[in-house]
C-alpha positions as CSV (number, residue, x, y, z in Angstrom):
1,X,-60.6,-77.6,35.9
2,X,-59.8,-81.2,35.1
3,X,-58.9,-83.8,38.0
4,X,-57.6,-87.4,38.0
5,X,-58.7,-89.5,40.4
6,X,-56.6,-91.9,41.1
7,X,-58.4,-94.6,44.4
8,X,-58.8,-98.4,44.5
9,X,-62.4,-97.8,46.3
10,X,-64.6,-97.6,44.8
11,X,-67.3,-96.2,46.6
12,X,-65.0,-93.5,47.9
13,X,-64.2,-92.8,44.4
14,X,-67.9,-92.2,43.3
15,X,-68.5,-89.9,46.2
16,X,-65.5,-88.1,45.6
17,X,-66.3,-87.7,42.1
18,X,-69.8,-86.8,43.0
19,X,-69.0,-83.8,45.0
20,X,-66.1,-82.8,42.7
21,X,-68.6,-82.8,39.8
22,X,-71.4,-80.9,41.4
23,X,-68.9,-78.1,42.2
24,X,-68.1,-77.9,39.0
25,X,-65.3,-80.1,38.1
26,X,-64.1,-82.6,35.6
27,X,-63.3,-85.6,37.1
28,X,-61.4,-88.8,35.5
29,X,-61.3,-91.8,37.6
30,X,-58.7,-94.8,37.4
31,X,-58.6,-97.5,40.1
32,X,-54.7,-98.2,40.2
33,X,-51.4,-96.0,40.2
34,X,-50.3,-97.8,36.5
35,X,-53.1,-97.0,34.7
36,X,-53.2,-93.1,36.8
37,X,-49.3,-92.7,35.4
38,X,-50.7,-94.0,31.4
39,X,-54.0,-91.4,31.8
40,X,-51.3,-88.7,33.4
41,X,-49.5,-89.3,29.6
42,X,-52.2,-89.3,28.0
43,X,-54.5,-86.2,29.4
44,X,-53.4,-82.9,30.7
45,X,-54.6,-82.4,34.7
46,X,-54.8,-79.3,36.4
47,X,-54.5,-81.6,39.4
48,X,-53.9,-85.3,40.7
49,X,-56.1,-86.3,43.5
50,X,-54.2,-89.9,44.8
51,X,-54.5,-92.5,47.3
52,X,-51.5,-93.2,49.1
53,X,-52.2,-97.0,49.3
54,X,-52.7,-98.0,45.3
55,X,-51.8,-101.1,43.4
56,X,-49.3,-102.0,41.0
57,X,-47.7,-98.6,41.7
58,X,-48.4,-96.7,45.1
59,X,-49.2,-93.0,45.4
60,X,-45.8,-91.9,46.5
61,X,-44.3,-93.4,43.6
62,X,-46.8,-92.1,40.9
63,X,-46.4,-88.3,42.4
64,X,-42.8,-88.6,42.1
């Protein structure tokens, strides 16, 4: 299963990708919600893991 992970912190970023990856997982990681929607274009996910709070475009906005 392939994840994006889309946070602005970065050390909650690297421990989510951590435990993700030790269960298995392949995790992407992008810091903002622009460059989540370009890597959403550009990959396919099985699932988008996003903060809420991003910037340049929130997590609200990038589900939608």
């Amino acid at each position: 299963m392939r994840i994006l992970l889309v946070e602005d912190d970065m050390r909650l970023a690297e421990t989510l990708a951590e435990a993700l990856t030790d269960q298995r997982y392949v995790v992407d990681f992008v810091a903002d919600g622009e460059a989540g929607w370009h890597q959403a274009n550009v990959l396919d996910y099985d699932m988008l893991l996003l903060d809420v709070m991003l910037p340049v475009l929130d997590g609200f906005a990038l589900c939608h």
